[in-house]
N, C-alpha and C positions, 0 to 999 in steps of 0.2 A: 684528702683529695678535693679540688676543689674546678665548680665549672667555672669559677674565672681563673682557670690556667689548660693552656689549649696547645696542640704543634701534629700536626700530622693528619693522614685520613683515618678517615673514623669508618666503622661496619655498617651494612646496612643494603639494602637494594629494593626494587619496586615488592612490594609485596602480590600475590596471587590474588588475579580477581579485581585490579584495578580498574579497569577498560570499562567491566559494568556499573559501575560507582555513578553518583552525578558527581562530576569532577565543575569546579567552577572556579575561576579567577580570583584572588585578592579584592581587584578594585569592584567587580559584581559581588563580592558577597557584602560588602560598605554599605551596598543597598539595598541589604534586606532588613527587611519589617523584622521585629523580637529580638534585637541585638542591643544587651545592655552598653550603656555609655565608658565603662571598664574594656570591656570586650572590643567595642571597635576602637579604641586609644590600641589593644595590645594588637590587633590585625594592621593597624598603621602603622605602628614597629618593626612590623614581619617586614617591612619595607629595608631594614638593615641586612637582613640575611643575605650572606657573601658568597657560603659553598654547600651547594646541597640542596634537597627539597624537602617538604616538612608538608603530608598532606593530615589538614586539621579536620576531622567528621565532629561537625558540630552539633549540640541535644537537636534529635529529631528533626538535620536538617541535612545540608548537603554536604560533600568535604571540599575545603579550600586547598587549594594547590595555592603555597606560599613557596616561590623559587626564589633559590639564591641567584647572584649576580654570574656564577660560573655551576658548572655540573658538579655533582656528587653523587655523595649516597643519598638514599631515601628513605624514612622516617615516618610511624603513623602515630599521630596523638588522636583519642578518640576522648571526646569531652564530653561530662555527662552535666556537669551545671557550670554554668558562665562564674559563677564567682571564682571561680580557677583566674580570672584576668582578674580580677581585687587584690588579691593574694600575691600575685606575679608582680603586680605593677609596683604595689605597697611594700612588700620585703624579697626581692628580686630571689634571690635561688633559693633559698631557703622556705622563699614564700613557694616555691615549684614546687619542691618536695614536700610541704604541707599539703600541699593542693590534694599531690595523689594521696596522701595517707588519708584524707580524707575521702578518698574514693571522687574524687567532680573530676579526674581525668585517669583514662589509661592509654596504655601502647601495645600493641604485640612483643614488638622489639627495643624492651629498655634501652637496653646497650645501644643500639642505632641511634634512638630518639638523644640519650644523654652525649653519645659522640657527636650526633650533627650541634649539638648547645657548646660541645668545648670548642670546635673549630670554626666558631665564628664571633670575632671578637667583636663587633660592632654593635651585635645583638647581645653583648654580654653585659657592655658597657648602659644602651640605650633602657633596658629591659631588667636584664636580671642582677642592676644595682638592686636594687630598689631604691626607696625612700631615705634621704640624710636620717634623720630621727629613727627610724627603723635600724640603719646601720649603725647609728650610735647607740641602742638600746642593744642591741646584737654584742659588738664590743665591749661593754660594759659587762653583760651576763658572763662573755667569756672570761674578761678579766678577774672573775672572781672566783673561775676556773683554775686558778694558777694553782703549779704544782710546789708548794711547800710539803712537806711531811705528813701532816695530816689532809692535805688537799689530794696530793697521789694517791692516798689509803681510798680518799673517797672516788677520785675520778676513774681507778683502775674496777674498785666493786663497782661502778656503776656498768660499765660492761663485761666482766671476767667472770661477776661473782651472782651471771644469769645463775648458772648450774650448771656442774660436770655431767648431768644427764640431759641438758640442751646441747651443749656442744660435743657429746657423745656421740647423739644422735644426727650428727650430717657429718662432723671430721673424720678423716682417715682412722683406723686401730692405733695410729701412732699418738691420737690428740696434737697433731703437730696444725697450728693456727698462723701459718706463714708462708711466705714463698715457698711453692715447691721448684726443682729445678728438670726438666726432662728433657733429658742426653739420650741420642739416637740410641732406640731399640727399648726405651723407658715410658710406658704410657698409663701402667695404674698410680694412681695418688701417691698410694703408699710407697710406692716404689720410687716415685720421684721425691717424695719428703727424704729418704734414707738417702738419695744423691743429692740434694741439697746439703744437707748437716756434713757430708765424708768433703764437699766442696769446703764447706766452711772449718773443717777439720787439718783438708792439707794448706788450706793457708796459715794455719799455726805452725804447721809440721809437730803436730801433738804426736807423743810415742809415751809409753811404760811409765818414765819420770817425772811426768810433769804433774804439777796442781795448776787444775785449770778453776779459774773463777768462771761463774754465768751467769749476769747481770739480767733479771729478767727470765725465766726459767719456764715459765707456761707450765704445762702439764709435765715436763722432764724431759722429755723424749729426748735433745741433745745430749742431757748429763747422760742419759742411758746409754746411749750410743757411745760418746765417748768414752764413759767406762769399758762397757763390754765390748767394743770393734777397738780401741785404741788404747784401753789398757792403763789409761791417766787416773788419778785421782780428783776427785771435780768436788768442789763447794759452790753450789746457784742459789741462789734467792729471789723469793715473789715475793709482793706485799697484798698477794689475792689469795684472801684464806681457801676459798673453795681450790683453787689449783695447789695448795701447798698441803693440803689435807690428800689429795689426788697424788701429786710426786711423790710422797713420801713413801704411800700405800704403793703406787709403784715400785719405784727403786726396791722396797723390801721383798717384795712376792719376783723380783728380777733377781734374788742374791746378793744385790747389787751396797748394801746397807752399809760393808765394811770402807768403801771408795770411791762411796755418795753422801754429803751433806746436804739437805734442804732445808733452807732457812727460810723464817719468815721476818726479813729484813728489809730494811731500804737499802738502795745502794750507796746513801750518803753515810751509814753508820759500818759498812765494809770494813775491818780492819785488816792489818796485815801484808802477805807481800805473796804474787801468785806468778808461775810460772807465765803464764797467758790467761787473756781476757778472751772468753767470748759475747756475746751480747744480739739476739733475734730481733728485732722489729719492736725493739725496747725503746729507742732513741725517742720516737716519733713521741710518743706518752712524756718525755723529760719537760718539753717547752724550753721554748728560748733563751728565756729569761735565766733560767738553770744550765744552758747551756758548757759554759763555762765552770761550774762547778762538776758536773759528770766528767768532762775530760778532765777535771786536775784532780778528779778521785782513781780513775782510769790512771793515767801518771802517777799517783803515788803507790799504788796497788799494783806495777807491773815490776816483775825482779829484774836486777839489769839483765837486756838482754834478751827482754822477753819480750811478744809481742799478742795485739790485742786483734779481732777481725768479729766485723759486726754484719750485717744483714740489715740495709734501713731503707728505707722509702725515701723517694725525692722528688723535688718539682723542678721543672724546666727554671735553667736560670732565667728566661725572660720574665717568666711569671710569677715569680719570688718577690718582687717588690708590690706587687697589685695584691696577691696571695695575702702577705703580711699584714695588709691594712684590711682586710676583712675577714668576716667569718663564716663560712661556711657551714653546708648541712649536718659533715663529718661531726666537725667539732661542738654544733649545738645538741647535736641527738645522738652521738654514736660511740665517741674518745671525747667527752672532756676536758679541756687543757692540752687536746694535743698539739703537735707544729710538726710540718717537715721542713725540714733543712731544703736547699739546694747543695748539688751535689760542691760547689765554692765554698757555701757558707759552713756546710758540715768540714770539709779541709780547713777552714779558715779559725773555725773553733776551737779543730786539734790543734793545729799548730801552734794557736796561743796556747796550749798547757803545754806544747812541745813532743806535741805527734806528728811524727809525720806522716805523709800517706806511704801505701807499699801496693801490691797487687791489689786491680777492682776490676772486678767482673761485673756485666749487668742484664740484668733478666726480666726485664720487661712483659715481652712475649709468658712465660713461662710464668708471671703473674697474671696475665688475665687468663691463660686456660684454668690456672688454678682457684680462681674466682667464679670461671664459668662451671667446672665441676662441684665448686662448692651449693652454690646458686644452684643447680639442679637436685644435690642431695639435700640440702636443708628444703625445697617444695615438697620434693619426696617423702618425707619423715615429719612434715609437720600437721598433719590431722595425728599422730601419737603425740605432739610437743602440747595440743590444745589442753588436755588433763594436769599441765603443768602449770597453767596460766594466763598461756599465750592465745592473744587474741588477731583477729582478723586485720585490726592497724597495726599488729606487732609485725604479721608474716610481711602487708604490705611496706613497715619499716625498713624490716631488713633484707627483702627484695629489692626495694630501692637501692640501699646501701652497698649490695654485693654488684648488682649493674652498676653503680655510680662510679665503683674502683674498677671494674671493669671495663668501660668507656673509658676513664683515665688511663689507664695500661693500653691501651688499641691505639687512640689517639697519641699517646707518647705525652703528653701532658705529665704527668710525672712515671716515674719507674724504681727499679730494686737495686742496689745495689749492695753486694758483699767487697769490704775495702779490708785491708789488714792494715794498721799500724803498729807502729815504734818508737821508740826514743831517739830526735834528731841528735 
């Protein structure tokens, strides 16, 4: 997800306790004394902001009310040292999320703060480029991110293979790390992971007969489910030892061992011919550049007749082209080598191997509740994650992280979608 891709209102409203505040203007706060030369460049920017307000409480001084050019929601960034505008100006969003891991700013309400930044593009452009040379240095890193065989192994350990006792510790009992989906009368986690997967199940129309492949397997929880609620025979594969150590252990202590394969595979070394494909929020990890190769493995791997239905992430098609030429927080600190498609370009991909599209649903909404329920259990459980490792810029990492997809899913800037294909 990225904050240069933006479409919609974003959350947010005046917070309690404003009234008493010293609230002061843009052009009065220009004129105060101990404001570094970074700092008043990044308040003369605020001059772009189109929708929304953004009040900034600056170290030990007043807060600036920076308004956009139309109403919105409302936003508090609360700054503890001015080099937060060094940071912002030199490597635009990336330099933001630096900013806060370093503790020189916070917000009450991430999600607010990072929605009012997607839905102004003016501000996105002026500010949070950064620096040419920054973004080519950015570019560079990622491109050496690419996902070849041994590049996958590494960029998937680099967030999969935290620990089955980190992601333990905030996921549902299901270990399921993806959209959930919640159908009226559905409001625990758990309960909406198990109507996601049966969603993702009646677009195969999986029954008794089939061998379902799963490209991408997490902890199991699909292959489980389809074995045991549908009764298929499933062969999935990770290339994240720590989850493939977990499924396996699973599947056995479920019974499940005789009608479950877990492999520790790539999906490019796949052989063979499978009733249907299914495939969780696997895409996003492939990158571009391999695009083309996943669909014509996909293609060769479905039996005639049979069809494939995925679960992926996507970005507004307006924003796919701006998207594409930079890199983002996502991809420098969090996935590696990932890419989202646009929901075109994902169609345009299959179809070159000769997918077509078939039914797509899309669940937007039902991604960020599941982002905000996750973002509360993982604060929750993290003074137990500290004897693991994890430290104070970790929790502020992936607090960031979990708000940043979370603002992305509000604002509409990108969203989920579950597509089924076939052979045209």
């Amino acid at each position: 997800m990225s904050l240069s891709s933006t479409a919609g209102p974003c959350p947010g409203g005046p917070a309690p306790g404003l009234i008493e505040r010293d609230l002061i203007e843009r052009d009065r706060a220009l004129q105060l004394g101990g404001l570094t030369r970074w700092m008043r460049v990044l308040l003369r920017l605020a001059a772009h902001l189109e929708h929304g307000t953004v009040l900034m409480t600056l170290p030990a001084g007043p807060t600036v009310v920076l308004r956009g050019r139309t109403k919105g929601p409302v936003a508090e960034i609360h700054v503890h040292d001015q080099r937060m505008a060094k940071r912002i100006l030199l490597k635009g969003g990336i330099g933001f999320a630096e900013s806060h891991l370093a503790g020189e700013w916070d917000s009450p309400d991430l999600v607010a703060l990072l929605g009012i930044a997607n839905v102004n593009d003016a501000l996105l452009d002026k500010v949070l480029d950064g620096a040419p040379v920054t973004r080519l240095l950015a570019r560079l890193g990622h491109a050496l991110n690419r996902n070849s065989r041994s590049g996958s192994r590494r960029n998937i350990a680099h967030h999969y293979d935290l620990g089955n006792r980190f992601y333990g510790a905030w996921l549902d009992p299901s270990m399921t790390y993806s959209a959930a989906v919640f159908p009226p009368g559905v409001d625990d986690l758990a309960g909406a992971q198990a109507a996601k997967y049966d969603l993702l199940a009646g677009k195969l129309g999986l029954g008794p007969d089939h061998h379902l492949l799963e490209i991408g397997c997490g902890w199991g929880g699909f292959a489980e489910r389809a074995a045991a609620s549908f009764g298929c025979r499933v062969t999935a594969v990770t290339i994240s030892a720590e989850q493939y150590a977990f499924a396996r252990r699973r599947i056995f202590e479920a019974g499940l061992a005789e009608r479950v394969e877990i492999r520790l595979q790539d999906y490019r070394d796949i052989r063979g011919r499978f009733d249907h494909i299914a495939s969780i929020e696997m895409f996003e990890a492939v990158g571009e550049r391999y695009w083309p190769v996943f669909f014509d493995r996909v293609a060769a791997l479905l039996a005639p007749g049979g069809r494939a239905a995925l679960q992926v992430i996507t970005i507004a098609e307006t924003y796919f082209p701006r998207y594409r030429r930079h890199v983002d927080f996502i991809q420098k600190y969090v996935f590696p080598g990932g890419m989202l498609p646009s929901p075109a370009a994902f169609e345009r991909a299959a179809a070159a191997a000769g997918l077509a599209r078939g039914e797509v649903t899309a669940h937007g909404p039902d991604y960020a509740r599941t982002l905000a329920a996750w973002r509360g259990r993982f604060l929750a459980a993290f003074d137990d994650l500290r004897p693991l490792g994890f430290d104070d810029r970790f929790r502020r990492l992936w607090t960031y992280y979990l708000a940043y997809c979370e603002a992305g899913f509000r604002t509409a800037s990108i969203d989920v979608m579950q597509v089924a294909l076939h052979k045209g």
